[in-house]
C-alpha positions in Angstrom: 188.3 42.5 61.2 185.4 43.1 63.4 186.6 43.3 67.6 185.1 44.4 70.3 185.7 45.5 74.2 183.0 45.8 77.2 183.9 47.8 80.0 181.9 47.5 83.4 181.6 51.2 84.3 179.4 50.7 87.6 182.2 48.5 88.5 185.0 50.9 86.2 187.2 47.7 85.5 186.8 45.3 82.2 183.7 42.9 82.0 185.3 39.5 81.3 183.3 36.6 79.8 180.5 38.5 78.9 179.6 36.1 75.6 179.4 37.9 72.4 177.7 37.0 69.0 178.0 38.4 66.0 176.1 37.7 62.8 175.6 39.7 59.4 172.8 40.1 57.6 172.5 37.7 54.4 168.9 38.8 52.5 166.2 38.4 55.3 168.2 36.3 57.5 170.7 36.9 60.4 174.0 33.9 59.6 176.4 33.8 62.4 180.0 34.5 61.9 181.3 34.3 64.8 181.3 34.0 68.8 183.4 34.4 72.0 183.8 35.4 75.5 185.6 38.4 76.5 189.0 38.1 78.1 190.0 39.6 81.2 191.0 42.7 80.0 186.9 43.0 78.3 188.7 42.3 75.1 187.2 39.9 71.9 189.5 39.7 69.3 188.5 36.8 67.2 184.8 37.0 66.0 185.8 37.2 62.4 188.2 35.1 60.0 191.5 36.8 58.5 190.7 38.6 55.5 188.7 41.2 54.3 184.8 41.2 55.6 181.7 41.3 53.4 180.0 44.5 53.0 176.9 44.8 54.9 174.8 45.3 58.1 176.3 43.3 61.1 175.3 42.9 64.7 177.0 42.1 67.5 174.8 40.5 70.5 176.1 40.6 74.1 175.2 38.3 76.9 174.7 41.2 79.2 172.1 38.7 81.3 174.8 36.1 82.2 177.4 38.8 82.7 175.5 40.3 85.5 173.9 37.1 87.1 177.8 35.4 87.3 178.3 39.3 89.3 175.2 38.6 91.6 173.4 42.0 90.3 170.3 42.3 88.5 170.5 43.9 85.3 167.5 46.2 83.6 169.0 45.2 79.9 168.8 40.9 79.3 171.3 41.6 76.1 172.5 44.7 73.9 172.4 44.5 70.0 174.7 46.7 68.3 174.1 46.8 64.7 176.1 48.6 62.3 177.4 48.5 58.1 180.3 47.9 56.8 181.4 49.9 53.7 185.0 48.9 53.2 185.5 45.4 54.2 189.2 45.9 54.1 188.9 48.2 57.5 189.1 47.6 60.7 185.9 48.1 62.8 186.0 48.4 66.8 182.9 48.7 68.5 183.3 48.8 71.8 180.3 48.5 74.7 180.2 51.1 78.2 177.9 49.0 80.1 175.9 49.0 83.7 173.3 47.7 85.5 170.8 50.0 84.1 172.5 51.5 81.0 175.0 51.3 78.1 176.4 53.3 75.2 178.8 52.4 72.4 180.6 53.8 70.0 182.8 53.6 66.9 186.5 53.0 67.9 189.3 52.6 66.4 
């Protein structure tokens, strides 16, 4: 299971409905498996089926563009891709997002 959360830490509350994408890679190509909006607590908890998850690169895609524009503040970064791999497919991989106007980090979670 892939989830994610997005915390607004200029405004240091959860950013809800910030739209999220995430894809793997398959050879050359980027095929989506999955997509959502995160809930008012910043939260995304279905991107990916039940079951275990293929091995491989994956990237998660955040709308950080419409996030801020719906806020009424102008943001430096249009979108944030986080890619990562994924060794054991039986785990379970947080990636969470710190984000601002004019910054972000992210991190492995648990």
């Amino acid at each position: 299971m892939i989830t994610t959360h997005v915390l607004d830490t200029a405004r240091g509350e959860p950013a809800d409905g910030v739209r999220v994408l995430l894809e793997f890679l398959d050879g050359d190509a980027w095929r989506e498996v999955g997509r959502g909006a995160t809930d008012a607590d910043g939260r995304l908890r279905t991107l990916t089926p039940a079951g275990a998850l293929e091995a491989g690169a994956y990237r998660l895609t955040f709308d950080t563009a419409g996030y801020f524009a719906a806020r009424g503040v102008e943001g430096f970064y249009p979108q944030v891709a986080v890619t990562f791999v994924v060794r054991d497919g039986a785990r379970h991989f947080h990636v969470p997002l710190l984000l601002s106007p004019f910054g972000y980090s992210t991190y492995r979670g648990s």
